[in-house]
N, C-alpha and C positions, 0 to 999 in steps of 0.2 A: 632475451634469454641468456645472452653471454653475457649481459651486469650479474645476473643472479648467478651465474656459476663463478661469477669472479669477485663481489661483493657479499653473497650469500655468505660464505662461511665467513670474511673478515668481520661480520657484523656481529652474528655466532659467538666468537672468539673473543670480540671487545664485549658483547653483552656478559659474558660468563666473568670476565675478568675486573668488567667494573661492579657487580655482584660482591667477588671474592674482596673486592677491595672495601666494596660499603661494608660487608657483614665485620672482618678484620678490623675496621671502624668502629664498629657497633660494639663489638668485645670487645675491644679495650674501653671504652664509653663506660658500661655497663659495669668492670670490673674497676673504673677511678670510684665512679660516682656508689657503687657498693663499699667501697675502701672508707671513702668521705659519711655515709652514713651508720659510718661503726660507733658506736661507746664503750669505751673498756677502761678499768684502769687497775692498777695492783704493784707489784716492786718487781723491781730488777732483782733476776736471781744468777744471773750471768752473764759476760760481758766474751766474746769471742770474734775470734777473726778466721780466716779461712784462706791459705793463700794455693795459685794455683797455679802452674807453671806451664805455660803455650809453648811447647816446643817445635811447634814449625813456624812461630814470632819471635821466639825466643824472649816473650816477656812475663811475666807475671804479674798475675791480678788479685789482687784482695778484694775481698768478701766480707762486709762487719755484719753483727746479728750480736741482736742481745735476747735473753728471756727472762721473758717477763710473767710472774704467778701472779695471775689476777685473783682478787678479791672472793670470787666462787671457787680458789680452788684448780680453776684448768692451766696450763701454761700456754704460753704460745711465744714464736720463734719471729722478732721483728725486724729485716733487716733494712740498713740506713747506712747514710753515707757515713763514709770517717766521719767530717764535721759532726751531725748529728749526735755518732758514735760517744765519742769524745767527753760529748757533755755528760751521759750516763754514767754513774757509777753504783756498784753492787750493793743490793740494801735501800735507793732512793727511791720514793716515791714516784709512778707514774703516769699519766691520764693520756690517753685517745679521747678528746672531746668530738662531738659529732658536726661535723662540716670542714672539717681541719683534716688532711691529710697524714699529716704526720702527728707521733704521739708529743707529749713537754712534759717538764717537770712539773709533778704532783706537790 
């Protein structure tokens, strides 16, 4: 009787929490392997950066995104590391092929 009052809820507690951690798992899983089976491709119509200032680190952090008007028409807003960045410029061609995470030159 005294294990279950003193066991009981730490089991409780880890059951709920290795739950929270598989699902947490699962969504992020779910949103690479959705990212990986995109196809898109169109031009770069803009090249931006975003920077943001942490005042209780006192650092600052950039943020790159470029967008890109796909070939139907829609835009969409893709952000990437500098490196990445970098290689983009306004007007080139672009492609998301499917199984590839990130988009390359079209």
């Amino acid at each position: 009787m005294e294990k279950t009052v003193v066991f009981g809820p730490m089991i409780i507690f880890m059951a709920i929490f290795g739950l929270m951690i598989f699902l947490f798992v699962g969504i992020i899983l779910k949103l690479v392997f959705k990212a990986k089976n995109e196809f898109w491709q169109g031009t770069v119509s803009d090249k931006n950066s975003n920077s943001v200032e942490d005042s209780d680190t006192e650092t600052t952090l950039t943020y790159y995104y470029i967008v890109v008007k796909e070939n139907d028409g829609k835009e969409r807003k893709v952000a990437l590391s500098e490196k990445l960045w970098r290689q983009f410029e306004v007007g080139q061609k672009i492609i998301k092929p499917k199984g590839k995470l990130w988009p390359e030159k079209g």
